[in-house]
ZAMARGU-4260 file (C-alpha; in steps of 0.2 Angstrom, whole numbers, plus 5000, padded with zeros to 4 digits):
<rodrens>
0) 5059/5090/5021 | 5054/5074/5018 | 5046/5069/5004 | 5030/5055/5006 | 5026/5044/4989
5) 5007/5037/4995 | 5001/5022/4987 | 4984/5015/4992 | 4980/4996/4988 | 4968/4987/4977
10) 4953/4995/4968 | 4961/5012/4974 | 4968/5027/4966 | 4978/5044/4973 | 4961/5052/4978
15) 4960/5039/4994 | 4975/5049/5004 | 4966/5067/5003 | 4963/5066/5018 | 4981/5062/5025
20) 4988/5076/5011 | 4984/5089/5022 | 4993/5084/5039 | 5007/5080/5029 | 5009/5094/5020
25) 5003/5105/5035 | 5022/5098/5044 | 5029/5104/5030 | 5035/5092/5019 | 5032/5083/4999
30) 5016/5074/4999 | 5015/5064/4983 | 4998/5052/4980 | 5000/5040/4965 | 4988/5032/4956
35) 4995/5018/4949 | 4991/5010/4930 | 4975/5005/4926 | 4966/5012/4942 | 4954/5026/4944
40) 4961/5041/4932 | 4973/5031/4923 | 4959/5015/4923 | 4962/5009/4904 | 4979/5008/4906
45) 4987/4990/4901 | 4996/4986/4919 | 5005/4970/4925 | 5014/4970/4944 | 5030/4977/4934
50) 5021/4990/4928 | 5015/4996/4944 | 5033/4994/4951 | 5039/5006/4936 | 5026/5021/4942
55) 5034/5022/4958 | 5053/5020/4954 | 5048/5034/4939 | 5036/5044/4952 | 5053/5047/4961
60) 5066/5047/4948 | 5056/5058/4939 | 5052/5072/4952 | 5072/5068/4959 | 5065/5065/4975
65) 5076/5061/4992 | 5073/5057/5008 | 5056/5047/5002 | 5046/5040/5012 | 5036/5027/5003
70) 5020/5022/5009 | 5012/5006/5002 | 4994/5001/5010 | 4988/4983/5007 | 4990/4975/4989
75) 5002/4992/4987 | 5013/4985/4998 | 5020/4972/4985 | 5024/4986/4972 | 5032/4998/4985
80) 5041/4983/4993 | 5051/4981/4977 | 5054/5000/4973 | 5058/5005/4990 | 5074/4990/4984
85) 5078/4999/4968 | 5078/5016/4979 | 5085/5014/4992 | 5098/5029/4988 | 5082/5039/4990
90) 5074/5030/5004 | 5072/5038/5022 | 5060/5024/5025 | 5046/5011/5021 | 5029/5010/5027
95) 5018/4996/5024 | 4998/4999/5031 | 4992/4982/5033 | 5001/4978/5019 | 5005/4962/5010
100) 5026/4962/5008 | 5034/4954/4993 | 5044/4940/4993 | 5055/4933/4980 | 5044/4924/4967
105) 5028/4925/4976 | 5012/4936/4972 | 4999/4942/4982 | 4987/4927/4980 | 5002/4917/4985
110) 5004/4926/5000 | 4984/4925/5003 | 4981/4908/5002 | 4961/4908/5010 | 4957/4921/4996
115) 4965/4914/4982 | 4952/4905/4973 | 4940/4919/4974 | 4952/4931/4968 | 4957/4922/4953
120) 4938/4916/4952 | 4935/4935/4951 | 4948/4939/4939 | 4941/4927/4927 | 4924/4931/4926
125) 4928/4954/4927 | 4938/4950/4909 | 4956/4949/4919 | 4951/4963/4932 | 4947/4959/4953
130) 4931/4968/4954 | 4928/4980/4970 | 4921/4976/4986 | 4903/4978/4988 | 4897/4989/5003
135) 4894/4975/5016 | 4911/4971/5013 | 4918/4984/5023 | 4909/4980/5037 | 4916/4978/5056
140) 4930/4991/5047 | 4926/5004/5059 | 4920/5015/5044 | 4903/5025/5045 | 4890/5024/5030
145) 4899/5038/5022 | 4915/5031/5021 | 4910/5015/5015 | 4899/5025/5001 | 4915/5034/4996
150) 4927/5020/4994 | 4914/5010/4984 | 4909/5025/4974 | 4928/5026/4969 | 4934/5010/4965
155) 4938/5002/4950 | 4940/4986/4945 | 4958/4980/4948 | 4971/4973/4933 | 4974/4953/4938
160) 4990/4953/4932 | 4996/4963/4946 | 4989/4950/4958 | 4995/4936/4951 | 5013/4940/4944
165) 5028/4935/4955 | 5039/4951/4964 | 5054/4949/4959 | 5067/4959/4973 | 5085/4967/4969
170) 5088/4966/4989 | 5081/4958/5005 | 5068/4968/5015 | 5076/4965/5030 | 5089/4976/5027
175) 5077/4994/5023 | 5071/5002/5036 | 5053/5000/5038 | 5038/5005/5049 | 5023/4989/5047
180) 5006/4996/5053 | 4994/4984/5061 | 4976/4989/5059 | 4968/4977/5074 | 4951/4976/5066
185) 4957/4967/5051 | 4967/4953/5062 | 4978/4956/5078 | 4996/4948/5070 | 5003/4954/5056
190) 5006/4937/5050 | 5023/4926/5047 | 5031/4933/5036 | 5030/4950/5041 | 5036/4946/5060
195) 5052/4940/5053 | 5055/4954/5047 | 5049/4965/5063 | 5061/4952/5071 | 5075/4963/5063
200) 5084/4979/5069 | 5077/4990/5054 | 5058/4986/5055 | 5047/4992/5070 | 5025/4988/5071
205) 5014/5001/5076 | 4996/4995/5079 | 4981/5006/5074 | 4964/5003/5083 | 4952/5002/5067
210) 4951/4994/5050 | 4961/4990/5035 | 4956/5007/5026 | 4963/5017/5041 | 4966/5032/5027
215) 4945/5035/5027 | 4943/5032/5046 | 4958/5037/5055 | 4965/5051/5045 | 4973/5058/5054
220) 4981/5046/5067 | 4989/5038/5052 | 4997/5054/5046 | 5003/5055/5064 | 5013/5040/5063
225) 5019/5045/5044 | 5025/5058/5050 | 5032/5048/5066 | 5040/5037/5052 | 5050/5054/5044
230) 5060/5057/5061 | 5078/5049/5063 | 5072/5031/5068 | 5084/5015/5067
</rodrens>
């Protein structure tokens, strides 16, 4: 049985997988959706990008989880990124949903230059939080009204600190294996940095047709290629 450790990206808490959690646990295996610090339930909690590295490492020390699968979607991606390195015993395999992947030194405004200024402009004037998307934001995302409504409707403002801290990594990417889903509607290359990697023998893509939330509209097709990502690959 595999188990899955689901970690959704910025504004985001646990709630965004529940409907994933069902096909996972449907095959039979561990689902485990984390909010981490200072989001939805636990918004109020102090977190900086360490903080947020913690939750996971503890989420699967804790429960003495093996043969994790460690999902991290967008922002996620840089906190999973560094506990899928201080897991590795555990790890079956890393997946990144159009995720941003850490690097040595670099945050996640590093890594999005075009967006750096407003996020930082953003964190500034929300008191030290990003604040959520609006709902026009999510537009051309291949949600419907209702999925939209949902995801605002349950974000919270995000901790800057986690956005602006350097990852620090105990070990290179390159050597975990790791599954990088492409959602095409967000942008057709998955960028530099995460094409080195895919140029690697323990990284393989998978492209999704629809947005950067494909846990609200395609459910289902992601937990397909979770599950996809459980079986004996590389």
């Amino acid at each position: 049985m595999t188990e899955f450790v689901l970690v959704a990206g910025a504004w985001l808490g646990g709630w965004a997988w529940d409907e994933v959690v069902p096909e996972l646990r449907a095959a039979g295996h561990g689902v485990h959706p984390l909010t981490l610090s200072g989001l939805a339930e636990r918004r109020g909690v102090p977190a900086r990008q360490q903080t947020h590295v913690r939750d996971i490492v503890e989420a699967v020390e804790r429960r003495d989880l093996r043969d994790v699968v460690l999902v991290g979607h967008s922002y996620a991606g840089i906190p999973v990124g560094q506990a899928a390195a201080r897991t590795a015993d555990r790890l079956a395999r890393v997946v990144f949903v159009d995720a941003v992947v850490p690097a040595e030194g670099a945050s996640f405004v590093s890594s999005w230059p075009e967006g750096r200024a407003g996020v930082e402009a953003s964190i500034a004037a929300g008191g030290g939080f990003w604040a959520p998307l609006g709902a026009d934001d999510y537009a051309g995302q291949g949600l419907d009204d209702a999925q939209i409504a949902r995801i605002v409707g349950g974000s919270t403002p995000h901790p800057g600190a986690t956005l602006t801290e350097p990852a620090v990594l105990t070990r290179p990417l390159d050597g975990l294996p790791a599954t990088y889903v492409k959602c095409l509607l967000d942008g057709p290359d998955p960028g530099e940095d995460v094409a080195a990697l895919l140029a690697g023998e323990r990284w393989r893509l998978v492209e999704m047709d629809t947005g950067h939330w494909p846990m609200f509209s395609r459910p289902r097709e992601l937990a397909g290629i979770l599950l996809d990502a459980a079986g004996p690959v590389g």
